[in-house]
N, C-alpha and C positions, 0 to 999 in steps of 0.2 A: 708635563703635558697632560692634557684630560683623559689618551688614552692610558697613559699609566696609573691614572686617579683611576679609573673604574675598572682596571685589571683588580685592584685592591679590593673592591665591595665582595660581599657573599652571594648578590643576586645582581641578573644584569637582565635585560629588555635586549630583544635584537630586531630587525627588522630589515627588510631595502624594498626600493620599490623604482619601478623604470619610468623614465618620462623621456619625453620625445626634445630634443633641440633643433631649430630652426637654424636652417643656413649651415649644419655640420654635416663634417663627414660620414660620422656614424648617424645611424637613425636612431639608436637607445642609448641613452646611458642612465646609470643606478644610483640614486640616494640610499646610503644603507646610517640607520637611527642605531645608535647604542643609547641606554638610558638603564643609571641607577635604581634600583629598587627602590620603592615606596617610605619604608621604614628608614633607611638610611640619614646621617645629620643634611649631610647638604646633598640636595637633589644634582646630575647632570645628564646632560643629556648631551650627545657627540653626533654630527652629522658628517659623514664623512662620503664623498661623492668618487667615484670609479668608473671607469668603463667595462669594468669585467661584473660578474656576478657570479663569482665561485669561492670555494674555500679557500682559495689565497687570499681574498683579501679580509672573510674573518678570520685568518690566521694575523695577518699584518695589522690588523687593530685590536683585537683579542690577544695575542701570542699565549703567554704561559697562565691565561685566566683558572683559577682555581675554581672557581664557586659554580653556581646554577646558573643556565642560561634560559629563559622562557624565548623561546621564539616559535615560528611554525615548521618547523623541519624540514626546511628547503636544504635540499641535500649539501649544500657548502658549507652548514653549521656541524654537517655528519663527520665532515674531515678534523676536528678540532677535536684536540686529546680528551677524554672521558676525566 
């Protein structure tokens, strides 16, 4: 799986962002962007879509990620082991 590939790299992109769906129950739900570091052989990039947007679910694509994470410090990246 490509979340297991980039559990692997040294550096990782993170990101989510809300958009609105027509005709749904919810009014929000979250695109959250994982993406390999620059330097890296082969680039990926992971789109993974939720209706939550808290640290469970970068725990549940992230899990036991070792390396750096650049993102903007929306507090559900805060829940994820140092």
């Amino acid at each position: 799986l490509l979340s297991d590939i980039l559990r692997e790299q040294s550096v990782l992109h993170a990101d989510e962002t809300s958009y609105r769906v027509l005709e749904s129950d919810t009014d929000l739900t979250y695109f959250w962007t994982f993406l390999s570091g620059k330097n890296e052989e082969q680039g990926i990039i992971l789109y993974h879509h939720n209706q939550r947007r808290n640290g469970q679910v970068a725990k549940e694509v992230l899990g036991d990620f070792k390396g750096y994470l650049h993102c903007d410090m929306w507090s559900a990246y805060r829940s994820l082991d140092e």
